[in-house]
Structure formats: structure tokens, C-alpha cells
mmCIF file of the C-alpha atoms, coordinates in Angstrom:
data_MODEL
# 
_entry.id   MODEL 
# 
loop_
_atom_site.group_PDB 
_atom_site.id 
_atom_site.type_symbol 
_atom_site.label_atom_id 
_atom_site.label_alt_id 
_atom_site.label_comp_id 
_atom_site.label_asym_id 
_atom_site.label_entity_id 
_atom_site.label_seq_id 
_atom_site.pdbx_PDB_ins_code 
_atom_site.Cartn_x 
_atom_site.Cartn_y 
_atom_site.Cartn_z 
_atom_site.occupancy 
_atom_site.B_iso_or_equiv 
_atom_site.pdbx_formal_charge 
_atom_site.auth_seq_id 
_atom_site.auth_comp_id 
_atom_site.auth_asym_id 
_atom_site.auth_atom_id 
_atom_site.pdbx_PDB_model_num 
ATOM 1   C CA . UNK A 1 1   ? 0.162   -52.271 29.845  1.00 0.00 ? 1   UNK A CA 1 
ATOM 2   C CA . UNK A 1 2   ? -2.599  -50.168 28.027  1.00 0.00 ? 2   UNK A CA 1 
ATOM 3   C CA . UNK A 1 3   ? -3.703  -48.118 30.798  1.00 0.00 ? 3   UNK A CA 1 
ATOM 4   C CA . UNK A 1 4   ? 0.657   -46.964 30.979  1.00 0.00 ? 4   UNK A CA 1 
ATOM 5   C CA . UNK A 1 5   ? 0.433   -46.502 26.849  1.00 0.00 ? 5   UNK A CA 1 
ATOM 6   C CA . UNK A 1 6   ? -3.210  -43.988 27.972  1.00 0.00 ? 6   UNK A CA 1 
ATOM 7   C CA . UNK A 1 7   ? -1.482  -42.298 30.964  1.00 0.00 ? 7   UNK A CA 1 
ATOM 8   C CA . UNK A 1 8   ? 1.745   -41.684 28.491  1.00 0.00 ? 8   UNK A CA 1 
ATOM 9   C CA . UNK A 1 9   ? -0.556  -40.576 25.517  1.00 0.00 ? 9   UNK A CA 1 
ATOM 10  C CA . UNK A 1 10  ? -2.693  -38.071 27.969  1.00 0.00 ? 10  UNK A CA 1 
ATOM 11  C CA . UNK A 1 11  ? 0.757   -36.869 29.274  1.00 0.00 ? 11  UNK A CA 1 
ATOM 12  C CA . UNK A 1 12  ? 2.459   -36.187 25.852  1.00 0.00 ? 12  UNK A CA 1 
ATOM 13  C CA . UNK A 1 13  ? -1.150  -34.449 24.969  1.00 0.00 ? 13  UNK A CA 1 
ATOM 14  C CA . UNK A 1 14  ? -1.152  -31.982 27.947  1.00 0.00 ? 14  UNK A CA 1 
ATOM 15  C CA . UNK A 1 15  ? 3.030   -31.293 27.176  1.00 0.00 ? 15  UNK A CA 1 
ATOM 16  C CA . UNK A 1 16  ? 1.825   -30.336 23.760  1.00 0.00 ? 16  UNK A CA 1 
ATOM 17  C CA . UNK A 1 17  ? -1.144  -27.958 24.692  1.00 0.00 ? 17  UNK A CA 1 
ATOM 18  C CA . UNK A 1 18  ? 1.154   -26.640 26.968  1.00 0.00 ? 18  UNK A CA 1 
ATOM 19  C CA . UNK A 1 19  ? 4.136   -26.174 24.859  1.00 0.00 ? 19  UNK A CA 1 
ATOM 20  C CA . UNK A 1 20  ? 1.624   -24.123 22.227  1.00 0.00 ? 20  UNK A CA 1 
ATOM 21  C CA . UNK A 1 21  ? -0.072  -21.945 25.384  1.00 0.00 ? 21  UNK A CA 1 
ATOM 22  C CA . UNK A 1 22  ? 3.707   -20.420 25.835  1.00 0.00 ? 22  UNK A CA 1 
ATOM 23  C CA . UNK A 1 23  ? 4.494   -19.938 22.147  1.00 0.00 ? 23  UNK A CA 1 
ATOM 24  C CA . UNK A 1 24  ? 1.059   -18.511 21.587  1.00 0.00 ? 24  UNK A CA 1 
ATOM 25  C CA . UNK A 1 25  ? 1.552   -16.426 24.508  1.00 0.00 ? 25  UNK A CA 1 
ATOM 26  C CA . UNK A 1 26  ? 4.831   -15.212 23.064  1.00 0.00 ? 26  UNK A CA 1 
ATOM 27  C CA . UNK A 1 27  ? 3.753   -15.085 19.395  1.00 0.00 ? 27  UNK A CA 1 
ATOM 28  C CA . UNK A 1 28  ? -0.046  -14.281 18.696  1.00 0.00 ? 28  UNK A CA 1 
ATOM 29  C CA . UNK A 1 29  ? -1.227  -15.190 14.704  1.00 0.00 ? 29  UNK A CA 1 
ATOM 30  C CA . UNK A 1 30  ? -1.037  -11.984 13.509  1.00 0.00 ? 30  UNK A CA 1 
ATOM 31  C CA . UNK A 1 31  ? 2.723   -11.754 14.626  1.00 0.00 ? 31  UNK A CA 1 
ATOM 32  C CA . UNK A 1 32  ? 3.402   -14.876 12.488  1.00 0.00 ? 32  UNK A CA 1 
ATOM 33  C CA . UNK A 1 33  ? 1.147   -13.813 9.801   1.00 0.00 ? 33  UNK A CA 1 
ATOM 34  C CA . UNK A 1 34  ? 2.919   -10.610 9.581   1.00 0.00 ? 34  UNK A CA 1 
ATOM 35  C CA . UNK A 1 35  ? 6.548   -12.448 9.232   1.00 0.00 ? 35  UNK A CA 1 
ATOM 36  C CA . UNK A 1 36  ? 4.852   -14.638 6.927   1.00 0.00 ? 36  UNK A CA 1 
ATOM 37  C CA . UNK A 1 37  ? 4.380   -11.072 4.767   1.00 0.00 ? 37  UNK A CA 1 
ATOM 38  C CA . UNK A 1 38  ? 7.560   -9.972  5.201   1.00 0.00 ? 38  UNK A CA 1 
ATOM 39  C CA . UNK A 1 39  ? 8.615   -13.511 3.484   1.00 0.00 ? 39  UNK A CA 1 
ATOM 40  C CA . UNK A 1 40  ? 6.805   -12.313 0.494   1.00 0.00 ? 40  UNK A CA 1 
ATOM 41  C CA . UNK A 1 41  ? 7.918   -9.616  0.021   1.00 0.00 ? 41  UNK A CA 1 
ATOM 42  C CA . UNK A 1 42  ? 11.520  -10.788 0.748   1.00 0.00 ? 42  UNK A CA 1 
ATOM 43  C CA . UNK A 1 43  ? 10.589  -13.691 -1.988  1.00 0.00 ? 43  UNK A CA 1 
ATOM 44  C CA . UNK A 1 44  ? 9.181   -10.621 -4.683  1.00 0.00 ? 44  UNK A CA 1 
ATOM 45  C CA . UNK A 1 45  ? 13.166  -9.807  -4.722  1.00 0.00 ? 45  UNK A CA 1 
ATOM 46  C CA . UNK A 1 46  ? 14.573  -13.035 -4.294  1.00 0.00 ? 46  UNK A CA 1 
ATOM 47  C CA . UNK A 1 47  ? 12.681  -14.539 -7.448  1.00 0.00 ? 47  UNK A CA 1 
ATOM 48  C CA . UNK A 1 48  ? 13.010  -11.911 -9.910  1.00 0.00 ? 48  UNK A CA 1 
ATOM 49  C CA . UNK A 1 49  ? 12.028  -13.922 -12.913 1.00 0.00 ? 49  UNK A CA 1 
ATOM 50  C CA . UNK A 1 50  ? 8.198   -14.123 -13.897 1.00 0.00 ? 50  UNK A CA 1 
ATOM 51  C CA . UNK A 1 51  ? 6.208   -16.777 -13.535 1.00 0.00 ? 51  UNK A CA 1 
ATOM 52  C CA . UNK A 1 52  ? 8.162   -18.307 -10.342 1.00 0.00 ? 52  UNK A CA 1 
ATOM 53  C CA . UNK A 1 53  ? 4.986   -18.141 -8.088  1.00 0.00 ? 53  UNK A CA 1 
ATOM 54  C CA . UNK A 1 54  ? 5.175   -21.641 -7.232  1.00 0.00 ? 54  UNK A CA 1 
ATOM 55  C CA . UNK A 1 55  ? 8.758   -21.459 -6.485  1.00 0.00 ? 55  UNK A CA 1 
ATOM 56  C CA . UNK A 1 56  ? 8.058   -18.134 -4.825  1.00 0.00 ? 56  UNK A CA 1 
ATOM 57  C CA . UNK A 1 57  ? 5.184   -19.631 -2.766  1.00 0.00 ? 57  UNK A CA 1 
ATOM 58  C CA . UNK A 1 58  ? 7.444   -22.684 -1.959  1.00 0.00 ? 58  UNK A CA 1 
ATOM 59  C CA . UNK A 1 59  ? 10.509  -20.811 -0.563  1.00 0.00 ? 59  UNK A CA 1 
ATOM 60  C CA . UNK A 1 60  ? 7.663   -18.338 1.523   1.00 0.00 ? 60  UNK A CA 1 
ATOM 61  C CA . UNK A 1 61  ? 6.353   -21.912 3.010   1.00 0.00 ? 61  UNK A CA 1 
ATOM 62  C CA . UNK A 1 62  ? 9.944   -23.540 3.919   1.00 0.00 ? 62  UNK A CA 1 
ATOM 63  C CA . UNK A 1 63  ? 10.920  -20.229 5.358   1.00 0.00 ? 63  UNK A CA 1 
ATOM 64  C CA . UNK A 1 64  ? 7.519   -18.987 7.645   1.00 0.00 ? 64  UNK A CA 1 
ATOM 65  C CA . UNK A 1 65  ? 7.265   -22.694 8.838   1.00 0.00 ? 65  UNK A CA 1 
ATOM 66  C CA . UNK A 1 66  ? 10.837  -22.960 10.177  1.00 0.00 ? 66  UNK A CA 1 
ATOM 67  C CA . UNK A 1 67  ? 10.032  -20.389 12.155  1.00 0.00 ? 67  UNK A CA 1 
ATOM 68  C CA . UNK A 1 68  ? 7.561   -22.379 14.176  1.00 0.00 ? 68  UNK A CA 1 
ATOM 69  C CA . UNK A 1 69  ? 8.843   -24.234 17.099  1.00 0.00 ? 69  UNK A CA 1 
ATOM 70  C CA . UNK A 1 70  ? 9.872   -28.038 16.518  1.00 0.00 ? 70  UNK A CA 1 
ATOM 71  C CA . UNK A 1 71  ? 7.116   -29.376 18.201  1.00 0.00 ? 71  UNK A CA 1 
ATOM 72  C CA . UNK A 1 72  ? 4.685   -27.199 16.003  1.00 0.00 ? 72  UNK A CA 1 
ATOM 73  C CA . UNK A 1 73  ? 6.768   -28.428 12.770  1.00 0.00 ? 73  UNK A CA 1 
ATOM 74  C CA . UNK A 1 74  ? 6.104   -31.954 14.156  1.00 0.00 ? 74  UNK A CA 1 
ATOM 75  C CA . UNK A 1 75  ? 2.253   -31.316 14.127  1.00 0.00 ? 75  UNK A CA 1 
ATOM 76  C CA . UNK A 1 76  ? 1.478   -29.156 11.272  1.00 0.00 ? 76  UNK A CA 1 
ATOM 77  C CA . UNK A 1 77  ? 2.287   -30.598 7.901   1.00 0.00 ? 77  UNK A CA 1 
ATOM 78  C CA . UNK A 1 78  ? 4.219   -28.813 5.192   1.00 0.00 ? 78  UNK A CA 1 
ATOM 79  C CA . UNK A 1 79  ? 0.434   -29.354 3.301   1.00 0.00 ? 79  UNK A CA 1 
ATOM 80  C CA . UNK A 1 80  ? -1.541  -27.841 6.113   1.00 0.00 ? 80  UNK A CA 1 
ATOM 81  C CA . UNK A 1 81  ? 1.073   -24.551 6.762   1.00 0.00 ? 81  UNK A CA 1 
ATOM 82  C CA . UNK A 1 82  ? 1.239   -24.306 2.959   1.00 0.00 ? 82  UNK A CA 1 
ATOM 83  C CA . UNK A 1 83  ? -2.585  -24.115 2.743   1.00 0.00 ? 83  UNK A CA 1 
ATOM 84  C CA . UNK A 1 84  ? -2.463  -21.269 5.610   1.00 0.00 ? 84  UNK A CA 1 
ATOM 85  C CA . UNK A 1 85  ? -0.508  -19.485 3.885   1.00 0.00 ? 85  UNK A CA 1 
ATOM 86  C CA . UNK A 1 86  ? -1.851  -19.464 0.686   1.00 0.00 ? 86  UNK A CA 1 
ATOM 87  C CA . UNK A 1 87  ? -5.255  -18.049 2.774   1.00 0.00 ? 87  UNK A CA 1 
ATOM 88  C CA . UNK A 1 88  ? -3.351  -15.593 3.720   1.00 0.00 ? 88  UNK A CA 1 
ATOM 89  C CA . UNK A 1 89  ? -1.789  -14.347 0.705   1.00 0.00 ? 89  UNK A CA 1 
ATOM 90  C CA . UNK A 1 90  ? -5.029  -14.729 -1.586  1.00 0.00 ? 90  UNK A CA 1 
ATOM 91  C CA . UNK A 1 91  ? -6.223  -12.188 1.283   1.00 0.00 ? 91  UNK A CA 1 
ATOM 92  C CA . UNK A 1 92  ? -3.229  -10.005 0.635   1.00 0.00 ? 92  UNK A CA 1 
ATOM 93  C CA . UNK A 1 93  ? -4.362  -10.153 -3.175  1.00 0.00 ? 93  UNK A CA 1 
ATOM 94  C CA . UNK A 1 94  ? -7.698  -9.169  -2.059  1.00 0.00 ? 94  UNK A CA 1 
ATOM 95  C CA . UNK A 1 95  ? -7.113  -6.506  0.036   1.00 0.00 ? 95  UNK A CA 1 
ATOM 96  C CA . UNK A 1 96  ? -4.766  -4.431  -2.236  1.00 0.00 ? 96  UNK A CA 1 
ATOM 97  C CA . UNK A 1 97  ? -7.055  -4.886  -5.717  1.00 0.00 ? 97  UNK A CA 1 
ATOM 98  C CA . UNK A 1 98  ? -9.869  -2.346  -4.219  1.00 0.00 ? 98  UNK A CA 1 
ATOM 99  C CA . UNK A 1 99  ? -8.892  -1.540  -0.527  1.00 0.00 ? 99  UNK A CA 1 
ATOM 100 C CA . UNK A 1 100 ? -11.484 -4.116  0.737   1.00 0.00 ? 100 UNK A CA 1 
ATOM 101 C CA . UNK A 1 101 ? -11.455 -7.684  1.673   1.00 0.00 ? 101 UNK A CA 1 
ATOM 102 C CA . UNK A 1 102 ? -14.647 -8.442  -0.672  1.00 0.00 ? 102 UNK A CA 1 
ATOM 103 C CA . UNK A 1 103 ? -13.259 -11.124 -3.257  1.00 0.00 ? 103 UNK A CA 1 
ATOM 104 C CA . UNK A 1 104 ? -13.847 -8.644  -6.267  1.00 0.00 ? 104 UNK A CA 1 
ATOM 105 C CA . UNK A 1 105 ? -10.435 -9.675  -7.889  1.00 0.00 ? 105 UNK A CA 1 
ATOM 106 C CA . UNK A 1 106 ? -11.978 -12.966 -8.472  1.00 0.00 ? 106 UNK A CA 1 
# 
């Protein structure tokens, strides 16, 4: 009984590397990243109020993460994409301050 419950668990494992091979092969990061920017800037005109960064940041997470396959929605947690995101986006903040990626808007 064990060694079936192994032999599943390795199988399911392997499906799963495999499964994120092809989608990385089709997508790379960057090409997610950069529909992850084009979120933001769709949320700058959906949220037109001030102060709605959380909401704005919220909406930006819901939306770039339903764009990841299922099986990629089953593995990385709302907290974990949300996280990547906000990387990315202090990085945007970053970049346009000074025209460097140098943390001098901090």
C-alpha cells in the first residue's frame, strides 16, 4: 500500500514538472511579468480614486494570477503570487524615480 501511495506521489510530481516545462516553454517570466504591467496600468484607470492601492494591488493580483494555468493556481498561493508581484511593481517604482534600478526612492 505505501510503495502505490510513493509510485502515485512520484507520478503526480513528474506530471507537474512537466505540465510547467510546456507553459514555461510557451510563456517565459518576462512575458507574464509584462501582462502583469499591463494590469497596472489597466488598474491606474480602473481605480480612479486616490488612495485605492490596496484595492488596486488586489484586482492586479486576482487578474495576473488567473492567467496562470490551473495547475499553477493550484500550487502558487494567492500570498506567494501577491508577494511576486509586489517585487515587481516596487521595481517598476524604482526604475521610473531616476532611470536606474538602485533603490534611491527609498
Amino acid at each position: 500500500m505505501n510503495m502505490a501511495l510513493v509510485i502515485i506521489t512520484i507520478f503526480f510530481a513528474v506530471l507537474c514538472l512537466i505540465w510547467a516545462v510546456e507553459y514555461f516553454k510557451e510563456k517565459s517570466l518576462d512575458e507574464i511579468r509584462q501582462d502583469v504591467y499591463k494590469l497596472f496600468l489597466k488598474a491606474e484607470h480602473e481605480f480612479e480614486e486616490s488612495h485605492a492601492g490596496k484595492q488596486k494591488m488586489k484586482w492586479v493580483v486576482n487578474r495576473a494570477r488567473g492567467l496562470l494555468p490551473a495547475w499553477a493556481q493550484m500550487i502558487i498561493t494567492e500570498e506567494m503570487f501577491e508577494g511576486l508581484v509586489q517585487f515587481w511593481f516596487d521595481g517598476i517604482k524604482d526604475l521610473l524615480d531616476d532611470g536606474k534600478i538602485n533603490n534611491a526612492g527609498k
